[in-house]
N, C-alpha and C positions, 0 to 999 in steps of 0.2 A: 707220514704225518706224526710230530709229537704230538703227543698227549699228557703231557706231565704238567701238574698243575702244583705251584707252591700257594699254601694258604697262610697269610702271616696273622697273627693275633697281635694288636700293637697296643690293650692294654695294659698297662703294668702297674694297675692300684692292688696296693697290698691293704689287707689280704687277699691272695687273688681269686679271679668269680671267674668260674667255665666258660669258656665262647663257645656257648651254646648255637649261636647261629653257626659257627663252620661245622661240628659234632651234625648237623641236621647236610648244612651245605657237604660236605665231605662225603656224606653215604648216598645225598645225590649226583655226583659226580662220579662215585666209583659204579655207580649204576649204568652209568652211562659209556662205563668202559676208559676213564680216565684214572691217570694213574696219579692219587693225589698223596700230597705229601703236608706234612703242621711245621710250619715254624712259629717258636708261642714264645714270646717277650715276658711272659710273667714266668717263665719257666725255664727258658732258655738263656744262655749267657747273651749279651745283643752282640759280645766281637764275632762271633759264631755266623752269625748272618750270612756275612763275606763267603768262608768257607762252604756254607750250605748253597751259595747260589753258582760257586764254584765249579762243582760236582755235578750239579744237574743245569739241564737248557730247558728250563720249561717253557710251555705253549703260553702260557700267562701267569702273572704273580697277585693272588686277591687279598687284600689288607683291608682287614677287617676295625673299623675306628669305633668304640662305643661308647665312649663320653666322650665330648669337648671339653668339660670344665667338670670340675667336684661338685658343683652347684651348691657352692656356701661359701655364702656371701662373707663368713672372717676372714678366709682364705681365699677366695677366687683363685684356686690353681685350676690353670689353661694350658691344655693340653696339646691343641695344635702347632704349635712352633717344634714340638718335642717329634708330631706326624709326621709335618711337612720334612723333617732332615731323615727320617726314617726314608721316605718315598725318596729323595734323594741318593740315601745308601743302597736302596735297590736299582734304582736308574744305574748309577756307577757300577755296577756289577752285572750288569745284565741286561740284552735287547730285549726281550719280554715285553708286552704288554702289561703293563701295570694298571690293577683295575681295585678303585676301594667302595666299599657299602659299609654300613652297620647302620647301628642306631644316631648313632652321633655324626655319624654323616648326612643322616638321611634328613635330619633339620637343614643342615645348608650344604647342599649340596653343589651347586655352582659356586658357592664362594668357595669352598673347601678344594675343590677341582682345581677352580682359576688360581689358588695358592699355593697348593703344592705340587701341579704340574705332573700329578698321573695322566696316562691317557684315557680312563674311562672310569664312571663311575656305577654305581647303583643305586637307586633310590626306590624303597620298598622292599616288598619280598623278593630275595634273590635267587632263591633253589633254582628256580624258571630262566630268567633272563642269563645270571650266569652260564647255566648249562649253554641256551643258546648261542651266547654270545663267543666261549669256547670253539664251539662248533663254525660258527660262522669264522673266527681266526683262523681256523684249523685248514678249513675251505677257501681263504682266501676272498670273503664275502663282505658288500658291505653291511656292516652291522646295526647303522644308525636309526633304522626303523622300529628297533625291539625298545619295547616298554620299558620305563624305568631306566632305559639307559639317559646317561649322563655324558656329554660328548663335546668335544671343541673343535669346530671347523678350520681350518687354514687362515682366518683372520684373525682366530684366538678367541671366538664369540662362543660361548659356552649355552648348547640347548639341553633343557631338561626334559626327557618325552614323560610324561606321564605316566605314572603303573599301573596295572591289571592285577585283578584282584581273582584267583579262585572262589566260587562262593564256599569250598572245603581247604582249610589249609592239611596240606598232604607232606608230611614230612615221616621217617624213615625214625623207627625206635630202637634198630642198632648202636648208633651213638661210640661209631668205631673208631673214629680219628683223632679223638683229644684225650690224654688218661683223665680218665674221670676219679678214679682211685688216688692218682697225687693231687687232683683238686681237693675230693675229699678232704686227705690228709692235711691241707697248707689253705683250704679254704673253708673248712666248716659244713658242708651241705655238697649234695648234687643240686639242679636244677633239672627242671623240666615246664613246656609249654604246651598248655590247652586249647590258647585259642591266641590270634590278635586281631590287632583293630578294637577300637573304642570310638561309640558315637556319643558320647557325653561332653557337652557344651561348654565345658569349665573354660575359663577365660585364658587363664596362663598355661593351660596344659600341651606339649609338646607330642605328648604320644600319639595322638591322631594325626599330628602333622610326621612324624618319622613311618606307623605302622599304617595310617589311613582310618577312616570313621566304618569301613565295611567291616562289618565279626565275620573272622572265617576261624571256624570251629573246630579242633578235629574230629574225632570219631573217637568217641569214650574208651571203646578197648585195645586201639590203640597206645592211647595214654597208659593205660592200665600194661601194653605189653613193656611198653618203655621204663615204668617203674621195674619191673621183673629182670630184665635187662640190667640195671642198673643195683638191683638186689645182690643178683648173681656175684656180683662186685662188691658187697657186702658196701654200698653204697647207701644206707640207709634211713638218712636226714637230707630232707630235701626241701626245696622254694621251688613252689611253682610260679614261674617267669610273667603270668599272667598281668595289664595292668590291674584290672580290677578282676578275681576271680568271681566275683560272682552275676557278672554282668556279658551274657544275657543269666539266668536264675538255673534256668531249666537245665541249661548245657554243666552248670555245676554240677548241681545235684545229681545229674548221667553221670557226670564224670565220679561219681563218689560213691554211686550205687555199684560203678564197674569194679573199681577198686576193691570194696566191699564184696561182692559176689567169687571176687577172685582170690580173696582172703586175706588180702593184703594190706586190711588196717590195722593189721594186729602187729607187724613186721615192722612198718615205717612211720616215720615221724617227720611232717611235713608241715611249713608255713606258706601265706600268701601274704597280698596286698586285696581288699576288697571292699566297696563302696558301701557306706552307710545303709543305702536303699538303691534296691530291693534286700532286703534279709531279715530273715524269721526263724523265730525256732525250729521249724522243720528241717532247713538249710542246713542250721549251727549243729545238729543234731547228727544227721548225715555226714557232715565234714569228722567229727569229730569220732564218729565210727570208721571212716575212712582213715583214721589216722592224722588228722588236723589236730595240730596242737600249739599255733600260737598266729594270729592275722594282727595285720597290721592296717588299721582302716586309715584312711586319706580324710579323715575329718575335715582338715582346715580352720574349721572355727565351730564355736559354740553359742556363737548370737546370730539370729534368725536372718538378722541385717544384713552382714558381713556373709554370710550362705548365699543368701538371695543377689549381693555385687557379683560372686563367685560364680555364681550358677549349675551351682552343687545339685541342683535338682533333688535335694533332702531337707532336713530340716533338725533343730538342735535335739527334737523327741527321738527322731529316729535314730539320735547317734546314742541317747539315753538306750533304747530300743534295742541296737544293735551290741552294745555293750553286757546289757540284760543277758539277751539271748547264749551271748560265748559264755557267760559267769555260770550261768544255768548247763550249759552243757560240757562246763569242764575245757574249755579251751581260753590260754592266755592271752590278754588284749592288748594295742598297743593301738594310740590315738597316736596320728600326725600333725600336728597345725601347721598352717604357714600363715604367719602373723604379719601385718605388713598391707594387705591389699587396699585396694582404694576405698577411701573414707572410713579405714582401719583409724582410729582413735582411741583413749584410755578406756573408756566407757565400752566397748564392745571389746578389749582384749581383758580387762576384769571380770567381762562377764562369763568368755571362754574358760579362764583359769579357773573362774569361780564353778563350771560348769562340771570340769574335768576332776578338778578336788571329789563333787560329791559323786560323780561316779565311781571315782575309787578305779580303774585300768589298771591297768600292772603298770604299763610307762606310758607319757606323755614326751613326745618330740615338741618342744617350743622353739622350732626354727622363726627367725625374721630374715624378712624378704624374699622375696618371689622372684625368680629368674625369668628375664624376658626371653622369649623365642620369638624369631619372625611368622607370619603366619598366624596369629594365635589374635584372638579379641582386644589381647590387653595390650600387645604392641602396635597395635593397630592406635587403639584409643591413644595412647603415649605418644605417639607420632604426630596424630592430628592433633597433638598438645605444642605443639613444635620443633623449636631443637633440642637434642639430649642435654647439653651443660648446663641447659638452665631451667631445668625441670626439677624442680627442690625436692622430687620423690625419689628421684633415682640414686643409687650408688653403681660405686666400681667404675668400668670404663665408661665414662658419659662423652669422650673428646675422641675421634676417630675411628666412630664404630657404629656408624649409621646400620651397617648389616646385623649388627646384636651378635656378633659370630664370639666377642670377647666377652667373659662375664659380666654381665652388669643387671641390678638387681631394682624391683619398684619397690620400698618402704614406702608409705606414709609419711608424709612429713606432720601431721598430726599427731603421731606420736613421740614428736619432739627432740631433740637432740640426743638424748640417752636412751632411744627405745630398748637396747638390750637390756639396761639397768631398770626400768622400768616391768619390762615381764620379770626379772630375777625377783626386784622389791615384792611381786604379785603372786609368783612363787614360794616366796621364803623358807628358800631352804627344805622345799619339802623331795623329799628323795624319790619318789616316781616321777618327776621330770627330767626330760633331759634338759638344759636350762642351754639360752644363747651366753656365748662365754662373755661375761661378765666374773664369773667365780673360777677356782682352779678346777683345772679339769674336764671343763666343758666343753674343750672341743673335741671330745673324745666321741661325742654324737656324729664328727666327721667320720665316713667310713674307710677316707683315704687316708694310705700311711699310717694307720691305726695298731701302734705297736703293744699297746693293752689288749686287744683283739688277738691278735696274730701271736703273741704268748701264750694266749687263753686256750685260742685251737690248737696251738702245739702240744699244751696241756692236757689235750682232751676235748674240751668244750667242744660239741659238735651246734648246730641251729643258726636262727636268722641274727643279723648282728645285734640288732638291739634287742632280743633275749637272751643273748651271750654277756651284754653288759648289765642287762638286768639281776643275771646272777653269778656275776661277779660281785654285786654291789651285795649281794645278799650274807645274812651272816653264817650262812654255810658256805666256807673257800670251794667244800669238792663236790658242788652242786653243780655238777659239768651234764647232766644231762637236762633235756626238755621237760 
């Protein structure tokens, strides 16, 4: 029976970010007595491919997909066309079962399947169904009853079975399979993950549709071995992978106490992404002994109005609130907006700008437009509006894209022909934003192809990207640390 498993990583946004799911997927595999192997496209030459599938007959080839698009809306670069000939160049080379998951699969899954003409796919967590579904190839079994498989019958009708969820996500803090050490070096940061799944109601959000609304949590010292792990490696600026770190509250603060106990805030220097509410100074306090030193809250907006379309489940005090708290305990803040949503008008993005000014944040992201996902509140609502071309909110693909699988974006049409000109004029110029390109140099807030970035960490600059461009911008050039 082979047992050889090629795992491909088929991102290749520079600066490149660890495929952290295979690093986890790979030590459960070799667990299981499979002999696994990386082939990594950000890292690797891609003519190389060929010769790599040459040399080995593996039991199946898993391609790992984690963005469809850059999700920004000046550039809408779309990334499946670049997939689907990837999946191609492995078919040409090799009988194998060809199986893809990631994150960016797991939004559309059937269409992405029926496109590029894998035999299987994954949607959800995959440690589980992978392993099994190995196993079942192996054995010569049918496999189409496992969770989260993604599968096409002989008439080409593509079923999605539904995933299963552990109530504990169990993943392996070895982190043996991917050099984390040349990410390091060429990407800025390790990563590491706490928990997933997010039950928070936000309208446009895709994470619950890729990860599921159930939290599965790990186990605090766990986390805490997997930083150690990755110390050892003098790896010691990290992002933790989390949507929201602080949600659910309690599993934070575990996680920060572990860290803490094991002495290890004093060593590393790590970022998150974390929701306005729940968070207090207790929280901000704890993170920032654990070695937190720069969050990135998912604000959205700064008018009560525009929260409440959203379903941010917060409110503009608590984003004053949450701001408060990091100032206070010595940790850098970075607001996100996304400008644009429904019955978004001058009047409610003045109010945000106006909102953000007096907070004072180290950086404000003034992204417009919101990326449609299927599944999601707001594609929903968009749909029952009609047809895409003539929906006066929409940008990007509005004409042969009923599935949403190509970028395309809701603005506002209330805010008028020049929305980007419009937050710039509201901005003016003031240098803790990142502004919608309108001015030079604005799209530099893109994190793809970001060749100001990928100097900076060659330079040195280690952290989260937009605290890398934050001081960059600063009038210290060799202010490369956190």
């Amino acid at each position: 029976m082979d047992r050889t498993i090629l795992l491909v990583n088929a991102n290749r946004m520079r600066p490149p970010i660890g495929p952290l799911a295979l690093d986890y997927l790979g030590d459960r595999l070799r667990d299981e007595g499979y002999h696994v192997t990386l082939f990594d496209l950000a890292m690797d030459p891609p003519e190389s491919l060929s010769d790599r599938l040459d040399a080995i007959d593996p039991l199946l080839v898993g391609l790992s997909f984690r963005n469809t698009d850059d999700c920004f809306l000046p550039s809408g670069d779309w990334f499946v066309p670049a997939f689907c000939e990837l999946v191609a160049a492995v078919r040409s080379r090799t009988d194998a079962r060809i199986v893809v998951g990631g994150c960016g699969y797991s939004i559309f899954p059937a269409e992405i399947l029926a496109l590029c003409g894998a035999d299987y796919g994954i949607t959800g967590d995959s440690e589980d169904t992978l392993t099994l579904l190995a196993d079942h190839l192996a054995r010569r079994r049918d496999p189409h009853d496992l969770p989260g498989l993604v599968w096409r019958d002989k008439k080409g009708t593509v079923t999605v079975n539904p995933p299963t969820y552990r109530d504990q996500l169990d993943v392996s803090p070895r982190r043996s399979l991917i050099d984390n050490v040349r990410y390091f070096r060429q990407g800025g940061m390790g990563n590491v993950e706490t928990k997933r799944g997010c039950p928070a109601p936000c309208i446009y959000c895709a994470d619950p549709v890729a990860r599921g609304r159930q939290v599965r949590s790990r186990k605090p010292a766990s986390v805490a071995d997997e930083i150690e792990t990755l110390l050892d490696r003098d790896v010691d600026v990290l992002h933790l992978c989390d949507g929201e770190f602080n949600i659910p509250p309690d599993h934070a603060l575990a996680v920060c106490e572990a860290i803490i106990a094991r002495g290890l805030g004093k060593r590393i220097r790590w970022y998150c992404y974390a929701a306005c509410a729940p968070f207090d100074a207790e929280l901000a306090v704890a993170m920032r002994r654990a070695g937190c030193v720069g969050i990135n809250f998912g604000a959205d907006s700064g008018c009560d109005r525009m929260l409440h379309t959203l379903r941010r489940g917060y409110t503009r005090e608590d984003v004053a609130r949450a701001v408060r708290c990091c100032r206070d305990a010595g940790i850098t803040v970075m607001l996100d907006l996304l400008i644009g949503g429904p019955g978004e008008n001058r009047d409610s993005v003045t109010e945000t700008i106006a909102l953000c000014k007096r907070l004072a944040p180290d950086r404000v992201g003034a992204a417009t437009g919101i990326r449609l996902y299927p599944a999601t509140p707001l594609a929903q609502a968009v749909r029952f509006q009609g047809p895409l071309a003539s929906n006066p909110n929409l940008r990007g693909a509005v004409t042969d894209n009923d599935d949403l699988l190509q970028p395309i974006f809701f603005l506002s049409e209330q805010l008028g022909d020049d929305p980007n000109g419009l937050v710039c004029d509201l901005i003016a110029g003031d240098e803790r934003f990142f502004p919608p390109p309108r001015v030079q140099d604005a799209t530099n807030y893109n994190y793809n192809d970001n060749a100001p970035l990928e100097n900076a960490i060659a330079a040195g600059y280690r952290g989260a990207y937009w605290d890398i461009l934050r001081r960059l911008a600063s009038s210290d050039p060799m202010n490369r640390e956190p």
